[in-house]
N, C-alpha and C positions, 0 to 999 in steps of 0.2 A: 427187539433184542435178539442176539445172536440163538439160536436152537440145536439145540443137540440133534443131528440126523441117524447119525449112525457111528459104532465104535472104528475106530480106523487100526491096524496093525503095520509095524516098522516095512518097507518093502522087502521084498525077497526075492531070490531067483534071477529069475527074466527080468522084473521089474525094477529089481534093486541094478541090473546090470543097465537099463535107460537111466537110470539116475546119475551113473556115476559115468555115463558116456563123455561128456564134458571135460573129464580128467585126461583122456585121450587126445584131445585139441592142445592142448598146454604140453603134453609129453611127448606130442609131434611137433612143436613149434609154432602151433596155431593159436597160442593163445590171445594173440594179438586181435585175432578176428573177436575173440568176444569184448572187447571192450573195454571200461569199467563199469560194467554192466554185472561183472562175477570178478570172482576172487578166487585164486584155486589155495588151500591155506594145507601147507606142507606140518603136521604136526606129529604127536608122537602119542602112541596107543598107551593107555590108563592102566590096562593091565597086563599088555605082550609086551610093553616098550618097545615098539617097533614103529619104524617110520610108517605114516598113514597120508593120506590125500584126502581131500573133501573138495568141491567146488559147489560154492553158495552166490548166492544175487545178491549183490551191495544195495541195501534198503539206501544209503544217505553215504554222500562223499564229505565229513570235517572237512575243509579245504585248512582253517588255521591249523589246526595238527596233526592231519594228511590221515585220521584215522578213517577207517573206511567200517561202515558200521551195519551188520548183519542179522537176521533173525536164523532161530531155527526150526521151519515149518513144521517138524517133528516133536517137536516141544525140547522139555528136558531128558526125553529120551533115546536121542539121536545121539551115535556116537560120537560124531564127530565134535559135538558140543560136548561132550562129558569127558571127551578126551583133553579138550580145550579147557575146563576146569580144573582140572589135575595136573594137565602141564598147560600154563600159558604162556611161557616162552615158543612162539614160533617162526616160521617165514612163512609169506605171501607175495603172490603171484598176481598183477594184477595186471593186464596185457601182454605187453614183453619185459616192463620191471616187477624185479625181484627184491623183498626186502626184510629183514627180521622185524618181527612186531611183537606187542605183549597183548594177550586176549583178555579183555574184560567186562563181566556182563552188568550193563547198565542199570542202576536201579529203576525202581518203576515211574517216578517222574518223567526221567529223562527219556527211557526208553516209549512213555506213552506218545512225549511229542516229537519220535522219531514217528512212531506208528501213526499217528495224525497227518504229518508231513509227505509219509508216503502215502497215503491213501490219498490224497489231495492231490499228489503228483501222476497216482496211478488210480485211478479209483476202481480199476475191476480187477486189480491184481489182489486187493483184501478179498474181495469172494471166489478167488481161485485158490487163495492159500486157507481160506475158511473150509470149504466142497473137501480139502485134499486131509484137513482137520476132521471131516466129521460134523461140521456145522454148518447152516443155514443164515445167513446174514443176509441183512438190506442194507448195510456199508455206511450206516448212522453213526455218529460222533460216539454215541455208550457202546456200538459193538466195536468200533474202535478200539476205545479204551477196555472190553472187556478181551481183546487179544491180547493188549501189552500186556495182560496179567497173567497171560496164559504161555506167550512164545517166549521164550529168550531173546532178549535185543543183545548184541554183543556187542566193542569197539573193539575193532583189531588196528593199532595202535603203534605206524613205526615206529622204530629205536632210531633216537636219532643219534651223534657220535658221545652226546653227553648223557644220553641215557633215558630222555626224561619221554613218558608215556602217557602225557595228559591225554585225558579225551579233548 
């Protein structure tokens, strides 16, 4: 079962300036280099209303309704996710296409066999985003399931000309 190691705090500084490094590839034209590996998701601040930038790892690509679907390794306290609650109308950035989507966080079914899925796809990227949480995992099906409880799964979800936002 997953272990509490240590408390962790939001990045800051220097640190928070490596995190949001990736935003600089996409606002040079590079974001073509990352893939759809990341998303850089263009949204708007909760309580400046101002335009903001995030770039995240697409845990799962919907291929039927092109949603591209995200955690947030900071929990519910990451802005970028609390921003995405308050406004979910956004656009995203996913190589060199750009596109409006609607943010929405998955209930915990849905969201545990997204976390299932990647873990199976990736299996040591759950004990890198556990380590950067604060916990101790051995990458077993219950610490699985006790991350979905814990991260945000999101579906960023384009619009398409009729509107419609299934996941």
């Amino acid at each position: 079962m997953a272990e509490k190691i240590k408390d962790v705090q939001l990045p800051r500084g220097l640190a928070r300036l490596g995190w949001r490094a990736p935003i600089w590839f996409y606002r040079l034209g590079l974001g073509g280099l990352l893939g759809e590996r990341f998303v850089l998701i263009n949204h708007i601040g909760r309580k400046s209303g101002k335009p903001r930038q995030a770039v995240v790892e697409v845990v799962q690509h919907n291929k039927d309704s092109g949603a591209y679907v995200v955690a947030s390794g900071f929990g519910e306290k990451a802005d970028w996710y609390r921003n995405l609650i308050a406004h979910p109308e956004i656009t995203i950035q996913v190589g060199r296409k750009r596109m409006p989507a609607r943010a929405e966080r998955l209930p915990l079914p849905q969201a545990t066999e997204v976390m299932l899925d990647y873990n199976h796809r990736h299996p040591t990227a759950l004990r890198t985003l556990s380590g950067i949480l604060g916990y101790r995992t051995d990458g077993s099906e219950a610490d699985v399931r006790f991350f979905a409880s814990i991260i945000p799964i999101v579906a960023l979800t384009p619009q398409n000309k009729a509107g419609s936002n299934a996941y």
